[in-house]
N, CA, C and O atoms as a DFTB+ gen file, in Angstrom:
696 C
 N C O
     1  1     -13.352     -28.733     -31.268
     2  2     -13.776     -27.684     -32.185
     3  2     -15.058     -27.048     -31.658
     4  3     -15.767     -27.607     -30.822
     5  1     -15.325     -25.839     -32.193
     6  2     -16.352     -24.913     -31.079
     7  2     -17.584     -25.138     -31.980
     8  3     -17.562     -25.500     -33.157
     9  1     -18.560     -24.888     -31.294
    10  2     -19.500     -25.284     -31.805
    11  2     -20.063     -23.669     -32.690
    12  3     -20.335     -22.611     -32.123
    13  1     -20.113     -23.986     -34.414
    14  2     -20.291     -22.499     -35.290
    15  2     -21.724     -21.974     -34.541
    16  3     -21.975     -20.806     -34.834
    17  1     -22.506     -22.477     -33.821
    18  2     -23.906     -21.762     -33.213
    19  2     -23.179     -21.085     -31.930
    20  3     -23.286     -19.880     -31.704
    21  1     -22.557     -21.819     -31.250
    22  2     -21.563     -21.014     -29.787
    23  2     -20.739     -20.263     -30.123
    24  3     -19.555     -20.455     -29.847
    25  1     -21.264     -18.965     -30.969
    26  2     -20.011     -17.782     -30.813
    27  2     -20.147     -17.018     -29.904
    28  3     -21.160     -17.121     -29.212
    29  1     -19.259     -16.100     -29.644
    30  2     -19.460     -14.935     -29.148
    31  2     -19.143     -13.536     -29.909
    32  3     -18.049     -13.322     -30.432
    33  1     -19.707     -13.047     -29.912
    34  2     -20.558     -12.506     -30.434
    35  2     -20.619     -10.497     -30.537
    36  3     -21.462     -10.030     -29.772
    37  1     -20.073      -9.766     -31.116
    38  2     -20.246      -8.025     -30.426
    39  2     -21.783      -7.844     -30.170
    40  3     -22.194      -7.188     -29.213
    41  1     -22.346      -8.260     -30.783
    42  2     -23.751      -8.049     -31.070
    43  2     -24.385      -8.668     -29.388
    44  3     -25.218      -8.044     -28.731
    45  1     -23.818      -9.872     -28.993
    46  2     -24.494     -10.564     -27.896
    47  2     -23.470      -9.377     -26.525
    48  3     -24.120      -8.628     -25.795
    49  1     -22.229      -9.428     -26.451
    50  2     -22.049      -8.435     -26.199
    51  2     -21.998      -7.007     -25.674
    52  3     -21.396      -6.530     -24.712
    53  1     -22.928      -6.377     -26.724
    54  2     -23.718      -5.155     -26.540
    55  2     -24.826      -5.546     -26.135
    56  3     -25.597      -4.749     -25.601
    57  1     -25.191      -7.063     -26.328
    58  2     -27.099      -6.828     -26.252
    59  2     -26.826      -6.581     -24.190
    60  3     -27.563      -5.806     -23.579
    61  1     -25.659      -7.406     -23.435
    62  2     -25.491      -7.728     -22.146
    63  2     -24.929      -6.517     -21.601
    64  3     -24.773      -6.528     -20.380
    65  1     -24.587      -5.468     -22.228
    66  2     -23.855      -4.403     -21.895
    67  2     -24.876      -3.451     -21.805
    68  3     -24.999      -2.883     -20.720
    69  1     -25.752      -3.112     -22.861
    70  2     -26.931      -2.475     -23.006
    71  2     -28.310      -3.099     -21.444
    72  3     -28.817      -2.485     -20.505
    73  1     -28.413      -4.503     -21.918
    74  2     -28.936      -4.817     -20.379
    75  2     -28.867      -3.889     -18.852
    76  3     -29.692      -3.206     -18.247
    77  1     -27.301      -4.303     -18.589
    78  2     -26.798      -3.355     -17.933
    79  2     -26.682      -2.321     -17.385
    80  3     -26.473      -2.111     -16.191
    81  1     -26.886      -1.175     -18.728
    82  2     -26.882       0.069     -19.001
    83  2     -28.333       0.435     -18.061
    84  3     -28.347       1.193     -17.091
    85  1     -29.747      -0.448     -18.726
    86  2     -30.872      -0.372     -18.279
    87  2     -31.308      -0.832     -17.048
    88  3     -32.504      -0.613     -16.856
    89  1     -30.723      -1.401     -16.153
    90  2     -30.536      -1.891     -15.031
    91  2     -31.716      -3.113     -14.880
    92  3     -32.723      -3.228     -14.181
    93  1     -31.138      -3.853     -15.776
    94  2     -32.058      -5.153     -16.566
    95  2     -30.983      -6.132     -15.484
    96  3     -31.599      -6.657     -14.556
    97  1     -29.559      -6.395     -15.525
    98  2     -28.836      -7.367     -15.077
    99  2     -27.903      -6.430     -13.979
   100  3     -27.819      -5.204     -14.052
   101  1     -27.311      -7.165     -13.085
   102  2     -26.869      -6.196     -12.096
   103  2     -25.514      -6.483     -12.298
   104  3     -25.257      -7.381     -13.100
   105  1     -24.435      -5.803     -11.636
   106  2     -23.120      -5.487     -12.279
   107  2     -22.532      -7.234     -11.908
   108  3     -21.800      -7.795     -12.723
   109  1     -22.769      -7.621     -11.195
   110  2     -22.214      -8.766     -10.569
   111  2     -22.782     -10.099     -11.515
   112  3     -22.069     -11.040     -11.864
   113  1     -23.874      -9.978     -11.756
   114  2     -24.188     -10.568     -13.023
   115  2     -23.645     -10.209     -14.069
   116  3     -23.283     -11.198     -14.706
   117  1     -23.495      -9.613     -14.381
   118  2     -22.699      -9.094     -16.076
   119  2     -21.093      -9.706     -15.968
   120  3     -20.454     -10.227     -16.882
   121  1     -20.667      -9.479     -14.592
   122  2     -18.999      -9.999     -14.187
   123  2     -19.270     -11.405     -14.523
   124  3     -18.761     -11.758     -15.587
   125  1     -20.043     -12.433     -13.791
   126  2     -19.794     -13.920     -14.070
   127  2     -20.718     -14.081     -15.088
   128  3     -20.571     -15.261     -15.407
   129  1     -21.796     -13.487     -15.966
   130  2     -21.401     -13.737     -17.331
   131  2     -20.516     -13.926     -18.332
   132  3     -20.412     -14.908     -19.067
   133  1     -19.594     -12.474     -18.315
   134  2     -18.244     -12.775     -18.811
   135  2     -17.343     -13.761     -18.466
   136  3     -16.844     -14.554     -19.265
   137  1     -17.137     -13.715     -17.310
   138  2     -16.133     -14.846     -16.824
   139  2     -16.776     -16.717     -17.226
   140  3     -16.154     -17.760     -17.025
   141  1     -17.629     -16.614     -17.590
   142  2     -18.874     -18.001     -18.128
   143  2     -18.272     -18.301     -19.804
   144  3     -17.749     -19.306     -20.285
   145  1     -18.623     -16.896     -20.439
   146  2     -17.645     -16.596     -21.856
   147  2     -16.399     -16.967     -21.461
   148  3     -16.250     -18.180     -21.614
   149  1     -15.331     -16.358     -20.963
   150  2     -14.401     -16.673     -20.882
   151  2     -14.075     -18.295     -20.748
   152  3     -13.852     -19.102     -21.650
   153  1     -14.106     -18.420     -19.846
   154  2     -13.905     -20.355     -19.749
   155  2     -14.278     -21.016     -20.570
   156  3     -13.582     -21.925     -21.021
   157  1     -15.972     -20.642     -21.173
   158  2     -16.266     -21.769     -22.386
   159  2     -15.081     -21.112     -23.673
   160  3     -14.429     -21.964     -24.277
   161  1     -14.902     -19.926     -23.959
   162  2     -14.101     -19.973     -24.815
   163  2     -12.398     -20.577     -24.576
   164  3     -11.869     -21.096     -25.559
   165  1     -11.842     -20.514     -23.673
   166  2     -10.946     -20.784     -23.362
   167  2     -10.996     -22.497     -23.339
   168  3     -10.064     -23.063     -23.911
   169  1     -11.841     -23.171     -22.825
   170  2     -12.175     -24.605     -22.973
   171  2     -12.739     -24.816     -24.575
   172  3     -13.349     -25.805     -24.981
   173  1     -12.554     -24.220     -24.966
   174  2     -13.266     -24.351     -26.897
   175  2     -14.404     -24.884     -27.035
   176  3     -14.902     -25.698     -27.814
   177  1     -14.854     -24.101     -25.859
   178  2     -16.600     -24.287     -25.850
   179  2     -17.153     -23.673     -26.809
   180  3     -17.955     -24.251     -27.543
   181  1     -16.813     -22.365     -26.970
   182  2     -17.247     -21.419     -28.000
   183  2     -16.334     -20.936     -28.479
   184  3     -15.204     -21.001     -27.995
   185  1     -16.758     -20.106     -29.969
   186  2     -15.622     -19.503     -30.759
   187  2     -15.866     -18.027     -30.673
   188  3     -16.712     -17.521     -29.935
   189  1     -15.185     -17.466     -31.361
   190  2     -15.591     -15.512     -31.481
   191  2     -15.596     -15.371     -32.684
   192  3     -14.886     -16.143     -33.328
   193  1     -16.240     -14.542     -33.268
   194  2     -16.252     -13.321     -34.107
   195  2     -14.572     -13.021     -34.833
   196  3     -13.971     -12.019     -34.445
   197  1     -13.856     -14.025     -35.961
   198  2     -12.473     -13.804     -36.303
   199  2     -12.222     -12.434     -36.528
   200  3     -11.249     -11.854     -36.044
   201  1     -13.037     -11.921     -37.221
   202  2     -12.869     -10.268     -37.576
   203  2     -12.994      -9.234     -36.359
   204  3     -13.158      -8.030     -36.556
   205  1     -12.909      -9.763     -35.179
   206  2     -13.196      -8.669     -33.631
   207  2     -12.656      -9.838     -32.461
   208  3     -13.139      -9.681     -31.339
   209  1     -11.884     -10.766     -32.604
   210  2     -11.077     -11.266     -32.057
   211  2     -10.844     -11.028     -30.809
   212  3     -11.266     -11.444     -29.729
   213  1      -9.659      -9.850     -31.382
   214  2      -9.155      -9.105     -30.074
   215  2      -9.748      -7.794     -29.211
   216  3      -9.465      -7.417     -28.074
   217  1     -10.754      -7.207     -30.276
   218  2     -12.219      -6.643     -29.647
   219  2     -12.966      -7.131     -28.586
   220  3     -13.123      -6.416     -27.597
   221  1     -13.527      -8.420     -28.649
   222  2     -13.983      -9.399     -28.737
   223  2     -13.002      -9.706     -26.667
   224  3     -13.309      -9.246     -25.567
   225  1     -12.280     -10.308     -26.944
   226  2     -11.273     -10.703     -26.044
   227  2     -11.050      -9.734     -25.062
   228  3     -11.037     -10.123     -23.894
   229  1     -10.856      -8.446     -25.323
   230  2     -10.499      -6.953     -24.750
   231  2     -11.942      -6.609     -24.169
   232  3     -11.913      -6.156     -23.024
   233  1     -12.862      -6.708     -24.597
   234  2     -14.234      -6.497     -23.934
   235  2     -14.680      -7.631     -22.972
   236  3     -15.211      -7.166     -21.963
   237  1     -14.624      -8.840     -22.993
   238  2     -14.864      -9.911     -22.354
   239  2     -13.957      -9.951     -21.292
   240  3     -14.543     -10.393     -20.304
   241  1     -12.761      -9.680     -21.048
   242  2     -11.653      -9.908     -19.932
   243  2     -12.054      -8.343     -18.854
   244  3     -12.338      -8.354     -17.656
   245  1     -11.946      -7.102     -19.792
   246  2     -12.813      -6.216     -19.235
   247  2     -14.250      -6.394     -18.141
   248  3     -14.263      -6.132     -16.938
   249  1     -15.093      -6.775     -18.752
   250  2     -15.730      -6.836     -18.070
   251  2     -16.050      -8.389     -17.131
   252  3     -17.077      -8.400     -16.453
   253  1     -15.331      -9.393     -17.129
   254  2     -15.108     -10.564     -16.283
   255  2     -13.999     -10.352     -15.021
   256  3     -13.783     -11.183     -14.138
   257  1     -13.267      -8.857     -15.178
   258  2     -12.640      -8.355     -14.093
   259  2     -13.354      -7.334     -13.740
   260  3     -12.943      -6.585     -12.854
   261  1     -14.009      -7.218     -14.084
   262  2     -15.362      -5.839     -13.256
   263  2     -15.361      -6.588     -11.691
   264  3     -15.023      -7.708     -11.307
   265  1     -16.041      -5.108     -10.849
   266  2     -16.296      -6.096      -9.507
   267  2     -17.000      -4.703      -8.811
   268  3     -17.262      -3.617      -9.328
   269  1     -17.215      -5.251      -7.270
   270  2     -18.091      -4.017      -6.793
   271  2     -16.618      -2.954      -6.595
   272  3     -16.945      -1.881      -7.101
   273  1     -15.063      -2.840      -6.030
   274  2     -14.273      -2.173      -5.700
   275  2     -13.950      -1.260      -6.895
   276  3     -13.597      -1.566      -8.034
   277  1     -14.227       0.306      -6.164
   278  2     -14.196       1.285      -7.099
   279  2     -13.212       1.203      -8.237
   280  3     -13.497       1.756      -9.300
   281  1     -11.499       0.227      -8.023
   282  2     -10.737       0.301      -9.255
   283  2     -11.064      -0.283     -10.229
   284  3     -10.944       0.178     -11.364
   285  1     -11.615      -1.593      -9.904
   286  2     -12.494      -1.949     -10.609
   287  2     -13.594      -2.388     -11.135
   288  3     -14.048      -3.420     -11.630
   289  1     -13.958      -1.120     -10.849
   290  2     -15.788      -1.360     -11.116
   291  2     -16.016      -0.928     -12.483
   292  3     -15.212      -0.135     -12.972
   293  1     -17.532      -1.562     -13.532
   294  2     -17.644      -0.889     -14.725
   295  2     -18.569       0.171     -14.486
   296  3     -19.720      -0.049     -14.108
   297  1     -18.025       1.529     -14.730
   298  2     -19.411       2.490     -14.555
   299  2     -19.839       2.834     -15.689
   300  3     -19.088       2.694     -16.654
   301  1     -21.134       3.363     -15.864
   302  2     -21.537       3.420     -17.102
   303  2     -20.879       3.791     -18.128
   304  3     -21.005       3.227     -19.214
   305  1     -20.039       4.852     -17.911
   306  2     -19.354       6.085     -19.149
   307  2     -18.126       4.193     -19.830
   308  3     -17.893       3.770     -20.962
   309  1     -17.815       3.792     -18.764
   310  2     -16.599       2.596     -19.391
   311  2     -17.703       1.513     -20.197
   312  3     -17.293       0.827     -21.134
   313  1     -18.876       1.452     -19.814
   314  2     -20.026       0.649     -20.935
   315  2     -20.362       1.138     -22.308
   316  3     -20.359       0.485     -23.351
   317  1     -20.741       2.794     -22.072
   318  2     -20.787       3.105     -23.490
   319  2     -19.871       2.842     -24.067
   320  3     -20.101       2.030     -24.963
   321  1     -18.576       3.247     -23.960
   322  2     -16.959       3.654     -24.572
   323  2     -16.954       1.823     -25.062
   324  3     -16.334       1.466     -26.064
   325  1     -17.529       1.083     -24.417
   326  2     -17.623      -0.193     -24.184
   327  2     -18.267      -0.905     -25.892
   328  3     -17.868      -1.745     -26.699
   329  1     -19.252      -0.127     -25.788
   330  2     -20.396      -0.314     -26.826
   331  2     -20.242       0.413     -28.173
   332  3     -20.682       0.215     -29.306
   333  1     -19.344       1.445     -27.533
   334  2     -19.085       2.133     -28.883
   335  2     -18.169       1.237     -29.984
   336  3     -18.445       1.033     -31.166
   337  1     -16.973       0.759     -29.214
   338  2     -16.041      -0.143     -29.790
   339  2     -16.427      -1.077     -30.517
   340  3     -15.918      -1.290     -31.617
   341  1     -17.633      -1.964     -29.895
   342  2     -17.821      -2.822     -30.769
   343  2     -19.006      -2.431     -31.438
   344  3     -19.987      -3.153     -31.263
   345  1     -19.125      -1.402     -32.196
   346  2     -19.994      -1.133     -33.038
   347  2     -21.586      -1.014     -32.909
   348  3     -22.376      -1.376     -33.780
   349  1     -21.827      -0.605     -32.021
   350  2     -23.205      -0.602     -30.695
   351  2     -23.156       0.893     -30.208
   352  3     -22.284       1.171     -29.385
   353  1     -23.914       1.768     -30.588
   354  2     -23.108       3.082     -29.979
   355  2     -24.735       2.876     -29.513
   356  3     -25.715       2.223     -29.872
   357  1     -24.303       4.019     -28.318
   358  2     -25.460       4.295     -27.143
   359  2     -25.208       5.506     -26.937
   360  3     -24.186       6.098     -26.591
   361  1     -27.116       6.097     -27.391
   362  2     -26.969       7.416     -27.111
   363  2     -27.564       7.880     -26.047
   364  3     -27.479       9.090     -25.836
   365  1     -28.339       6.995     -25.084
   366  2     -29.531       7.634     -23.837
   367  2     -28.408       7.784     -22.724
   368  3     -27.638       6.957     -22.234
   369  1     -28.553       8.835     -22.555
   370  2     -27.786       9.364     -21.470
   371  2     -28.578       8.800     -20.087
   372  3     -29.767       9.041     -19.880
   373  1     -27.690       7.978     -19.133
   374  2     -28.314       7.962     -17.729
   375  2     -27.177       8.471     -16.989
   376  3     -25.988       8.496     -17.304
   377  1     -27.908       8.964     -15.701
   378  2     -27.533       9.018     -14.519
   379  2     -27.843       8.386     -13.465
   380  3     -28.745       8.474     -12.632
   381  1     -26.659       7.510     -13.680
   382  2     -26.835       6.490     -12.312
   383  2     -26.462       7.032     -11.136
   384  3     -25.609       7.913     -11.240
   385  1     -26.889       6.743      -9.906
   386  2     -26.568       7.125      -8.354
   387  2     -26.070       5.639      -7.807
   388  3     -26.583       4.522      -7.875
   389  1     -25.099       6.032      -7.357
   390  2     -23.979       4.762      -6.605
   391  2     -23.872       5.278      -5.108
   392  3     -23.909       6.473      -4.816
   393  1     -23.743       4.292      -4.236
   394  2     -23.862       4.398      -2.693
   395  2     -21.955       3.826      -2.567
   396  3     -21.325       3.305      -3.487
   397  1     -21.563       4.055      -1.539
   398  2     -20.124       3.202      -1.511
   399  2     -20.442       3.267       0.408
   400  3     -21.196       3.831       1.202
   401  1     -19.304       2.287       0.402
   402  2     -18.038       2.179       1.819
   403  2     -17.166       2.341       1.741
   404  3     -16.699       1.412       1.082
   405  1     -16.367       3.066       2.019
   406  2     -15.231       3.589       2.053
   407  2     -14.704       3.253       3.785
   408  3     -15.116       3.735       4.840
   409  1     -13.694       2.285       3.523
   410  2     -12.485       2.339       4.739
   411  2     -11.777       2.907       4.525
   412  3     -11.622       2.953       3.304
   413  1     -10.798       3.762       5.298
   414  2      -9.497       4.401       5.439
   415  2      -9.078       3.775       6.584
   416  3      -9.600       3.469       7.657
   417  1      -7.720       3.636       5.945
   418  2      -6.911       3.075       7.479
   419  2      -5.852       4.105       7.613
   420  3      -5.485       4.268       8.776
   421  1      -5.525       4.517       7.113
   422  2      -4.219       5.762       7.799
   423  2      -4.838       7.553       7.930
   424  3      -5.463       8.358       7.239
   425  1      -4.416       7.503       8.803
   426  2      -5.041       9.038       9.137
   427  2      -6.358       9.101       8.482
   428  3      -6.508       9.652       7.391
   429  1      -7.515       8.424       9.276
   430  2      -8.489       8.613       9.527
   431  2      -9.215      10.330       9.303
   432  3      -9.652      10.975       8.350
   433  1      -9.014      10.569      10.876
   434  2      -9.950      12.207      10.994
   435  2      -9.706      13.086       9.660
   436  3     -10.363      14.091       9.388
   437  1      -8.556      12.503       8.790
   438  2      -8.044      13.548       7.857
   439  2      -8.846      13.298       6.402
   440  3      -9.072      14.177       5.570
   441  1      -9.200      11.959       6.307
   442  2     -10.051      11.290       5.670
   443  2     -10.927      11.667       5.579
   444  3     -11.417      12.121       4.546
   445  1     -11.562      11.582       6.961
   446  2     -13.254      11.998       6.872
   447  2     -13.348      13.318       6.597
   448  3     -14.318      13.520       5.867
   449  1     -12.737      14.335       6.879
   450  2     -12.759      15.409       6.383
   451  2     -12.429      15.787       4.917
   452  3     -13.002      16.806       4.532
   453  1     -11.725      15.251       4.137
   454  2     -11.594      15.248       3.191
   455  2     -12.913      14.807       2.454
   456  3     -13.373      15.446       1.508
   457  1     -13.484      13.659       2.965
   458  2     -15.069      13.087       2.449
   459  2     -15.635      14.329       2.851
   460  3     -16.375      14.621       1.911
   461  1     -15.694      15.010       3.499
   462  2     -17.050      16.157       4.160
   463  2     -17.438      17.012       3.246
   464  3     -18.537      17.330       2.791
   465  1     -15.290      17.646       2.863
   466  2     -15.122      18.370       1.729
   467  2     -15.797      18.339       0.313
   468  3     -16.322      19.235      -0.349
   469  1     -15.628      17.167       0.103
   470  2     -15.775      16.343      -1.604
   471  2     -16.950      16.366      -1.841
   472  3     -17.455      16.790      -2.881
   473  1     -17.656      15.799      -0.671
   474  2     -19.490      15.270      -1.155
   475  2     -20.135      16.577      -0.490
   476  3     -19.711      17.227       0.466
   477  1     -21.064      16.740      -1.121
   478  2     -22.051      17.177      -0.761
   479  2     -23.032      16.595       0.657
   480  3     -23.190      15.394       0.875
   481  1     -23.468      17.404       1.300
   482  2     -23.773      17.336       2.884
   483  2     -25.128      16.114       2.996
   484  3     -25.303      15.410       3.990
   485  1     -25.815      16.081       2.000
   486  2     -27.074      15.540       1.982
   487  2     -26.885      13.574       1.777
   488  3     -27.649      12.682       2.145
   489  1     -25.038      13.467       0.769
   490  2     -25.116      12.047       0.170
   491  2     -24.417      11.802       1.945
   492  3     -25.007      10.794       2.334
   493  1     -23.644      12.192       2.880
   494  2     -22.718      11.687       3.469
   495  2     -23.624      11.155       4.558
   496  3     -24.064      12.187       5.065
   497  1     -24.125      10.186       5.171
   498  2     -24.979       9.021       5.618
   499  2     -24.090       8.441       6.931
   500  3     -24.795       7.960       7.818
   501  1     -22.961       8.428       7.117
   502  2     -22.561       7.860       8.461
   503  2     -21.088       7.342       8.355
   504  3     -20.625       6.767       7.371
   505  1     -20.485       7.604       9.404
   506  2     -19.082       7.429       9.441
   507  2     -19.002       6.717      11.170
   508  3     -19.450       7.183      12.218
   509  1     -18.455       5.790      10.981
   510  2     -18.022       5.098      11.988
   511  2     -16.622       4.727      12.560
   512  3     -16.303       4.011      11.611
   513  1     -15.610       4.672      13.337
   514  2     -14.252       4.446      13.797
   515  2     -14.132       2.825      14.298
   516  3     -14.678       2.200      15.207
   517  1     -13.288       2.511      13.404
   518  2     -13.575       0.480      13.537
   519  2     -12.038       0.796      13.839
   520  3     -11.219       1.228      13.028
   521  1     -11.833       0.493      15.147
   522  2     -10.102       0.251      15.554
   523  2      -9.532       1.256      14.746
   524  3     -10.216       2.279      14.695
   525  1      -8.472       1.269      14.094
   526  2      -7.724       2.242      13.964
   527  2      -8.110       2.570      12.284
   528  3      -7.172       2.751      11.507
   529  1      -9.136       2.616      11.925
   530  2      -9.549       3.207      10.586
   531  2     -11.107       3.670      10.373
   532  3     -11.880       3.556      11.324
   533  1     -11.448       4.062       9.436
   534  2     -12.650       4.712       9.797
   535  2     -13.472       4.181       8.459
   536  3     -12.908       4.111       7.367
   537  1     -14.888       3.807       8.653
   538  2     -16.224       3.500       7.711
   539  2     -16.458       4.876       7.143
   540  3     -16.334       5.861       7.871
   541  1     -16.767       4.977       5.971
   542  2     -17.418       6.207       5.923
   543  2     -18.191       5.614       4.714
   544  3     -17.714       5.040       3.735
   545  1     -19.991       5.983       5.109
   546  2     -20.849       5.545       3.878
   547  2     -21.429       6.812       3.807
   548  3     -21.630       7.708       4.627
   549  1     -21.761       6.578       1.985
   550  2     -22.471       7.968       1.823
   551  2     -23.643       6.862       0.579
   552  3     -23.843       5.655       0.447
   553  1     -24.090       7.968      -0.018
   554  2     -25.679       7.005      -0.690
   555  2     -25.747       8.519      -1.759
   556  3     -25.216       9.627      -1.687
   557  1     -26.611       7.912      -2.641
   558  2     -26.822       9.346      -3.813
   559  2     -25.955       9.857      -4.617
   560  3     -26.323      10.882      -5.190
   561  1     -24.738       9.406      -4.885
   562  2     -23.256       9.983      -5.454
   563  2     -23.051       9.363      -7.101
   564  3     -22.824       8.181      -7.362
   565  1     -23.164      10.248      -7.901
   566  2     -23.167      10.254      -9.379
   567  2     -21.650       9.752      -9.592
   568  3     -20.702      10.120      -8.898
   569  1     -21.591       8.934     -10.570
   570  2     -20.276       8.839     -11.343
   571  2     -19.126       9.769     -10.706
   572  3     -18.309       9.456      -9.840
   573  1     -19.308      11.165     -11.463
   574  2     -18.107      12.221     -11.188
   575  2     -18.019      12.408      -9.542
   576  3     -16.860      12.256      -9.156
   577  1     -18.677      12.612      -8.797
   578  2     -18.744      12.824      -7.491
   579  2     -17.585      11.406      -6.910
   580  3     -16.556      11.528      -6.245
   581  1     -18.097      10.371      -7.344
   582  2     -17.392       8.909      -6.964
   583  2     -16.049       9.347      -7.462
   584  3     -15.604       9.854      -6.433
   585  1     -15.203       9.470      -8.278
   586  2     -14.604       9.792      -8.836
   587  2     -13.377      10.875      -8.202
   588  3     -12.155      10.787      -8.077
   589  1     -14.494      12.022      -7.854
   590  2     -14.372      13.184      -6.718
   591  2     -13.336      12.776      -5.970
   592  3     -12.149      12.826      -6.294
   593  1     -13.942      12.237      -4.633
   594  2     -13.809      11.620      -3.845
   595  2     -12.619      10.691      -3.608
   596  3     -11.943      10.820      -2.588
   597  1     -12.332       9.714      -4.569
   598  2     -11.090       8.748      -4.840
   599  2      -9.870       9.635      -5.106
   600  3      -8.844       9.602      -4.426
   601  1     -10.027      10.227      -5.889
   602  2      -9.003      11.529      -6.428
   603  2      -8.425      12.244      -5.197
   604  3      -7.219      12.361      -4.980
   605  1      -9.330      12.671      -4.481
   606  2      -9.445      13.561      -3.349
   607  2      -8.488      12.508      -2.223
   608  3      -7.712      13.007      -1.408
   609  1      -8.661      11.296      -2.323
   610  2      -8.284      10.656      -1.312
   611  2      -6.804       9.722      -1.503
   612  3      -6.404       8.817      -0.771
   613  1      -6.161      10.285      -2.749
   614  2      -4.947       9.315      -3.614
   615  2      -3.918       8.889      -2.517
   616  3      -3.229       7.872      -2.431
   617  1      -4.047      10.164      -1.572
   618  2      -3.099      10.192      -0.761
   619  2      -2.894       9.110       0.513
   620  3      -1.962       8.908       1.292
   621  1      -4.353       8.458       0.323
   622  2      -4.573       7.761       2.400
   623  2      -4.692       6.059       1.223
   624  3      -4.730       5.735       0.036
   625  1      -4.703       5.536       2.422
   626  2      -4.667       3.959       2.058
   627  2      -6.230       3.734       1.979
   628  3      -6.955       4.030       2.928
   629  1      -6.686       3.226       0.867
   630  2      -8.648       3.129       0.848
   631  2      -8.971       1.442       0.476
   632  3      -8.134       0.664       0.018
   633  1     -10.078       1.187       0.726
   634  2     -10.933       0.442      -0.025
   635  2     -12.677       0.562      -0.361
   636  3     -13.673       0.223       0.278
   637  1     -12.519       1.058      -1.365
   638  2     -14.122       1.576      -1.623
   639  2     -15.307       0.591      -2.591
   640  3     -15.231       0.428      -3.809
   641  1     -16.062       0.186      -1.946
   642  2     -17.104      -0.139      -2.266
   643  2     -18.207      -0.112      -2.542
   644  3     -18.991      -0.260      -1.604
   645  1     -18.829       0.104      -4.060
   646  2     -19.752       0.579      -4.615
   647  2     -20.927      -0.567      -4.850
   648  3     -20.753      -1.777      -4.996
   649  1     -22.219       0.198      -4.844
   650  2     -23.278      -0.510      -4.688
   651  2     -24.196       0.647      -5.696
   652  3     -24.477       1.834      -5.531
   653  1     -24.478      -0.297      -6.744
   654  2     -25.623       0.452      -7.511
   655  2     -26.947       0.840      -7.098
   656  3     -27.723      -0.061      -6.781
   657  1     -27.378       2.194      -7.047
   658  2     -28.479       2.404      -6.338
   659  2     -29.496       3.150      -7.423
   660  3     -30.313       3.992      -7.051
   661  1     -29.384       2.840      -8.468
   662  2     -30.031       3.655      -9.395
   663  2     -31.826       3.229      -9.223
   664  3     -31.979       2.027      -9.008
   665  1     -33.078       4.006      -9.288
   666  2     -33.812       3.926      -9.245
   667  2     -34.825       3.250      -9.763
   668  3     -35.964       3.053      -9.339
   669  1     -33.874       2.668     -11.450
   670  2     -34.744       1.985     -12.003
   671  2     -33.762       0.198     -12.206
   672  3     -33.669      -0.738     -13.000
   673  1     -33.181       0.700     -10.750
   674  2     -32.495      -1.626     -10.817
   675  2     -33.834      -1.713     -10.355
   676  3     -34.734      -1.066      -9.819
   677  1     -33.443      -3.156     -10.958
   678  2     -34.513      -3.988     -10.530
   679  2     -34.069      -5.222      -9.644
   680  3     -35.017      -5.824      -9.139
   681  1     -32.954      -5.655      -9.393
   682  2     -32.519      -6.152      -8.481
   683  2     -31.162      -5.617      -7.644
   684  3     -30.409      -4.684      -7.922
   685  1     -31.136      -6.402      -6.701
   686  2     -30.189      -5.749      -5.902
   687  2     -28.639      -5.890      -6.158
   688  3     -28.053      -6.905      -5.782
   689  1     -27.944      -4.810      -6.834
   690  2     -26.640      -5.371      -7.511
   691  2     -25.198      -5.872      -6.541
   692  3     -23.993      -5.652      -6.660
   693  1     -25.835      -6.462      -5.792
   694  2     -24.729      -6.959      -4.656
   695  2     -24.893      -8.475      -4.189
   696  3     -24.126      -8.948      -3.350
């Protein structure tokens, strides 16, 4: 039986989501937090919140599958929407700046050009040819721009990797 002081909590929740938001805990921390929830609840370490259950459950699995790879990464706009749900609404608008790596392995040159296209001239930082696929890092790239970019690229085989670069982390989210 779980212990009634070990719940979890919307309130605890938002307080780790909001963290987050402020670049108090870094994304990789917030992932094996959740996944920490998860197991103790799943081991009936802790209980939840009966009335947000599946709130509760749907936010915690969410963000314990977060990770640095753009499909699934949490970016801010999926934290608010995050916070809103469980009754935590957030109104300070930030703009975070995200750095990535981007591999392409099939048709390369067509790739990088497509990146040249998408970003703006100032974020695109260095592209390298590793055997038959190509690095391409860029630095400075907002949410929508990230976004941009993936969209832009549905077509080639990717793996993109994001790294929070916002000005006010305080540690390094990798």
């Amino acid at each position: 039986m779980p212990d009634p002081n070990a719940m979890i909590t919307r309130k605890a929740i938002a307080h780790k989501l909001q963290e987050r938001l402020e670049r108090r805990t870094t994304a990789l921390d917030l992932t094996h937090w959740a996944k920490g929830l998860m197991y103790d609840y799943f081991q009936g370490l802790k209980g939840c919140e009966l009335d947000a259950r599946k709130l509760i459950e749907k936010a915690v699995l969410r963000i314990s599958n977060s990770s640095t790879n753009y499909r699934t990464f949490l970016f801010d706009t999926e934290i608010i929407k995050l916070l809103e749900q469980l009754g935590h609404p957030h109104n300070r608008e930030y703009v975070s700046l995200y750095s990535f790596n981007l591999i392409v392995g099939d048709r390369p040159d067509q790739a990088l050009n497509i990146v040249k296209n998408e970003v703006d001239s100032g974020h695109l930082l260095d592209s390298r040819q590793q055997r038959s696929s190509i690095l391409i890092t860029a630095e400075g790239l907002n949410e929508a721009e990230i976004h941009k970019v993936a969209n832009a690229l549905r077509e080639h085989t990717f793996v993109m990797s994001l790294r929070d670069t916002s000005k006010d982390i305080i540690k390094d989210s990798n």
